[in-house]
N, C-alpha and C positions, 0 to 999 in steps of 0.2 A: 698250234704249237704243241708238242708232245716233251717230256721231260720221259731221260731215261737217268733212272737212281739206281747206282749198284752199290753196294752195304758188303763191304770189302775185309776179309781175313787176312792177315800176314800169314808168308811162310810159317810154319811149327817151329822151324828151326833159326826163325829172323828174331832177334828184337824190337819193340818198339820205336827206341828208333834208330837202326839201322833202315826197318822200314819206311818210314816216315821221310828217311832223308832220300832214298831213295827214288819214293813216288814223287815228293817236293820238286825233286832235281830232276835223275834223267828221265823219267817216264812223263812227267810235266812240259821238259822242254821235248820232246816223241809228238806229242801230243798238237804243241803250239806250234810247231813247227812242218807237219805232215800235211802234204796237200790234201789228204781227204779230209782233213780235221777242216783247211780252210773250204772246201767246197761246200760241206755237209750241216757240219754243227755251226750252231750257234750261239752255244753258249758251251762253258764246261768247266765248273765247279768244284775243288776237291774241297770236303769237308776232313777236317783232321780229329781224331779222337784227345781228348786235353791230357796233360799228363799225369792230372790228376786223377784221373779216372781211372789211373793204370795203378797208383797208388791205394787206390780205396777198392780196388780189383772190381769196379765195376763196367768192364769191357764188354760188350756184344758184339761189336766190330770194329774194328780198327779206323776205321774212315768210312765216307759216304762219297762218293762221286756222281755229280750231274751232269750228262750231255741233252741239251736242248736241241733237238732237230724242227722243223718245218713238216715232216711227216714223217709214218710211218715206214712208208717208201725211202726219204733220205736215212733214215735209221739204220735200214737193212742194205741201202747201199755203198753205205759206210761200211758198214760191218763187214761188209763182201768184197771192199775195194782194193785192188792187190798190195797197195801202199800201206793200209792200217795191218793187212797180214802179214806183211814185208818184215813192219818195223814196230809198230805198236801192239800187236799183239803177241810177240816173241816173248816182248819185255814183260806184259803182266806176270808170266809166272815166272820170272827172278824176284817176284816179290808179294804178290797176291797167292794165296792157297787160292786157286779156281773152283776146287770142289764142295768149298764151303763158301765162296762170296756168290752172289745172290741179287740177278738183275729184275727189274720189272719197270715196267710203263706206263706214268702214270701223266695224266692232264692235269694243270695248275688250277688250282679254285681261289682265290684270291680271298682273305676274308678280313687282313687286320694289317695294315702296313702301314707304321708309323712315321717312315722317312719317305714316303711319296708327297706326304703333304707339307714335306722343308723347302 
């Protein structure tokens, strides 16, 4: 299982949250709703930055998003599937700056997880 994390900038021109409510809503429901989402992923995670964080101006990125795939291969067939270019990727930049958000691939290492043994 491969974990893809992209570490997300809002538009220059969006707020906090207008973006937020954005990705929350429609790009959420894009996402849960796209047949390649169901073929492909298996997991997908948005992480949201707190508000506070925006008050103490210690922002690096707006949000963190996880897509879990089964492989490499389901990754990039995702990526390449004419539904997520149709629909899900039109939508990122109504509200990600692409030039500054920032994907990478990484494998889960498991080292401390408190609620596995509830």
């Amino acid at each position: 299982m491969i974990k893809l994390i992209v570490a997300i900038h809002r538009l220059p021109d969006m707020s906090p949250e207008a973006f937020h409510r954005h990705w929350r809503t429609q790009h959420a429901e894009l996402v849960k709703n796209s047949p390649a989402t169901r073929k492909y992923v298996r997991k997908y995670v948005q992480c949201h930055t707190t508000p506070e964080s925006y008050e103490q101006d210690e922002v690096a990125y707006d949000g963190t998003a996880e897509l879990w795939f089964d492989s490499a291969a389901d990754r990039d067939a995702f990526f390449s599937d004419p539904d997520y270019l149709a629909t899900i990727r039109p939508d990122e930049g109504r509200f990600a700056d692409m030039t500054r958000t920032v994907f990478f691939v990484t494998e889960e290492e498991p080292v401390f997880d408190a609620t596995a043994a509830r």
